[in-house]
C-alpha positions as CSV (number, residue, x, y, z in Angstrom):
1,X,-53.3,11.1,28.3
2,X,-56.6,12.4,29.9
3,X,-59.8,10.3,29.0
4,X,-61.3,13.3,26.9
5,X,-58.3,13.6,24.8
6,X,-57.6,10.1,23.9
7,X,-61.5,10.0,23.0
8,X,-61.6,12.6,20.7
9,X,-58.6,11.0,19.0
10,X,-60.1,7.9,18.7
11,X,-63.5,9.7,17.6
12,X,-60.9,11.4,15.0
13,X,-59.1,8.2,13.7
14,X,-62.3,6.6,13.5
15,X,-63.4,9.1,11.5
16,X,-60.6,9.2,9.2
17,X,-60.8,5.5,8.7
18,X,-64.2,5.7,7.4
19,X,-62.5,6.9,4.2
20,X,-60.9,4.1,2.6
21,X,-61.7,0.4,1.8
22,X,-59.4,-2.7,2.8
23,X,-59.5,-6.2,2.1
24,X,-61.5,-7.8,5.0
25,X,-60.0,-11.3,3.6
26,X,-56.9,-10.6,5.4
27,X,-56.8,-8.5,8.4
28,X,-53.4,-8.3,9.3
29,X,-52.6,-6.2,6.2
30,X,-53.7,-3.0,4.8
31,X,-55.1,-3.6,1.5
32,X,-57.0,-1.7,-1.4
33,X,-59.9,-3.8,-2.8
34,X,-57.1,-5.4,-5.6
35,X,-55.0,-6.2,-2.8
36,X,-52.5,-3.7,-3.3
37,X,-50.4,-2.9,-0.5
38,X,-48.8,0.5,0.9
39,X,-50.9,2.3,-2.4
40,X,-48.0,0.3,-5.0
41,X,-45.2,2.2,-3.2
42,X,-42.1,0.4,-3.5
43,X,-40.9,-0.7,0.5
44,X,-37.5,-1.3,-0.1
45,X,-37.7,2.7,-1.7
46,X,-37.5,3.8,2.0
47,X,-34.6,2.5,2.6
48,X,-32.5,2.7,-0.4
49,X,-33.6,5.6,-1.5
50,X,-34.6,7.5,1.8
51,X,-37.9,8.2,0.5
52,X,-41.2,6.5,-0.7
53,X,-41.2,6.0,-4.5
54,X,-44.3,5.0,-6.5
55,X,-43.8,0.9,-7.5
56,X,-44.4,-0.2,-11.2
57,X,-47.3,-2.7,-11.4
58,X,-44.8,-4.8,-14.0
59,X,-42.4,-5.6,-10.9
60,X,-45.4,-6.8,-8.6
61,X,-44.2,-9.6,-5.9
62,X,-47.3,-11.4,-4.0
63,X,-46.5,-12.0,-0.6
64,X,-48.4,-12.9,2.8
65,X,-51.4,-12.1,0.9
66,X,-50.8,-8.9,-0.7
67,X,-49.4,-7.4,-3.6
68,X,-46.1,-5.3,-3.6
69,X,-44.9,-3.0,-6.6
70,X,-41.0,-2.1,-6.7
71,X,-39.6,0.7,-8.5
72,X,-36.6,-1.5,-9.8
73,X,-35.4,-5.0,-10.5
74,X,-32.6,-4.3,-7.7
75,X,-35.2,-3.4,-5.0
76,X,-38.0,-6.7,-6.3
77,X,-34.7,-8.4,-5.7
78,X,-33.6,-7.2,-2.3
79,X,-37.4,-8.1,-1.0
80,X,-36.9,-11.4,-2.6
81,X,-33.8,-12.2,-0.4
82,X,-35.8,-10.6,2.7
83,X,-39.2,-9.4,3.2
84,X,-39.5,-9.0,6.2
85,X,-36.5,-6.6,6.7
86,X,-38.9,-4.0,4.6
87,X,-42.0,-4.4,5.0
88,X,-44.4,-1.8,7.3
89,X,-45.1,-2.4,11.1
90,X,-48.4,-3.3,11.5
91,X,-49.2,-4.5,8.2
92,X,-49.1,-1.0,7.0
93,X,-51.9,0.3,9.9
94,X,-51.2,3.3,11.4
95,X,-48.6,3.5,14.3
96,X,-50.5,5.9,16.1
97,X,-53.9,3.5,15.8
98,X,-52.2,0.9,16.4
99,X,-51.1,2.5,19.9
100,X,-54.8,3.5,20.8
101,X,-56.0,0.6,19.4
102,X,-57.4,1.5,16.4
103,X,-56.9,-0.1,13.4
104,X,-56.8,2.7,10.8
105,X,-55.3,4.2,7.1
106,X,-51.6,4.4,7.1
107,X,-50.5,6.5,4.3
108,X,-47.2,5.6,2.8
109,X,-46.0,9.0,2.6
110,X,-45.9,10.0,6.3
111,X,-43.4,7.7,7.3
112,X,-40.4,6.8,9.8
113,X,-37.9,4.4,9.9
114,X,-36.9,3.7,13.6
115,X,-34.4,1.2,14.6
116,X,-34.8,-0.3,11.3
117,X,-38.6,-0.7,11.2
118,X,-40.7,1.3,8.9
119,X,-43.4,2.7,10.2
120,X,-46.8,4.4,8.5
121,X,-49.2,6.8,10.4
122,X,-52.6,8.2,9.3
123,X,-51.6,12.2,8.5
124,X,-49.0,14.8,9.6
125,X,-51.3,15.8,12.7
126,X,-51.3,12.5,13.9
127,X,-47.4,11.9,13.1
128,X,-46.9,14.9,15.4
129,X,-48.4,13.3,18.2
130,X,-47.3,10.2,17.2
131,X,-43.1,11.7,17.3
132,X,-43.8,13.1,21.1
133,X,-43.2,9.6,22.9
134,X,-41.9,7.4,19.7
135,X,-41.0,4.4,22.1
136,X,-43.9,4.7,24.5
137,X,-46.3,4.0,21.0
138,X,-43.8,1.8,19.6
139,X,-44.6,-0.4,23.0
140,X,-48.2,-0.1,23.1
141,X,-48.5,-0.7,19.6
142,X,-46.5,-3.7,19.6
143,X,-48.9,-4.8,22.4
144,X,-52.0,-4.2,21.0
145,X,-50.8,-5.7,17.4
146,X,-51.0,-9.2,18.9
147,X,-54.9,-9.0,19.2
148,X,-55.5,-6.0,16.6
149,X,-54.3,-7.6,13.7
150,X,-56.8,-10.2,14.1
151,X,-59.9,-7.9,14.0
């Protein structure tokens, strides 16, 4: 990627990122001010269900620091036995970001599950970009996580 185009995506994402508020108490995940995570939608939804569904605040689980809704008993229950297994790369950051090192928005409902792993990016501009190379962001990404998620 030339040096002009990867600034004016960073300038972009930065941009973007002015727009919501996380919780700095915990940097590793992306949080509202209440410490809601993924906006209350249900993790396990993408799996089971193929698709993100809205989490009721009545089947919250607290976990690693933040707050996770579930839109049934069965799927509070499957996160129970294994968190891990459902919970966003990057703490919920953007894929993309994370890749360019930028620690940015992920918005639940631009999404991919890739070998397993849910993934979150910023908007459906960025997704684009993000699906041309998948594995080469997946890599960088996981690279950068490892000091990123500490700022």
């Amino acid at each position: 990627m030339s040096l002009n185009r990867r600034h004016l995506i960073m300038s972009s994402l930065a941009v973007l990122a002015a727009g919501p508020v996380f919780a700095q108490n915990i940097p590793e995940l992306n949080l509202s001010r209440s410490g809601l995570a993924i906006r209350g939608v249900d993790p396990v939804s993408y799996f089971t269900n193929g698709s993100p569904i809205r989490g009721n605040k009545e089947l919250a689980v607290q976990h690693k620091g933040g707050t996770y809704w579930f839109s049934s008993e069965d799927n509070r229950n499957l996160f129970l036995e294994n968190p891990d297994a459902y919970l966003p790369a990057y703490g919920g950051f953007c894929a993309y970001g994370t890749a360019v090192e930028a620690k940015v928005d992920g918005d639940p409902y631009v999404w991919h599950i890739i070998d397993g792993q849910l993934y979150l990016n910023i908007d459906k501009s960025v997704d684009k970009i993000w699906t041309r190379n998948i594995p080469r962001y997946i890599r960088d990404a996981n690279k950068n996580w490892t000091w990123l998620q500490k700022s």
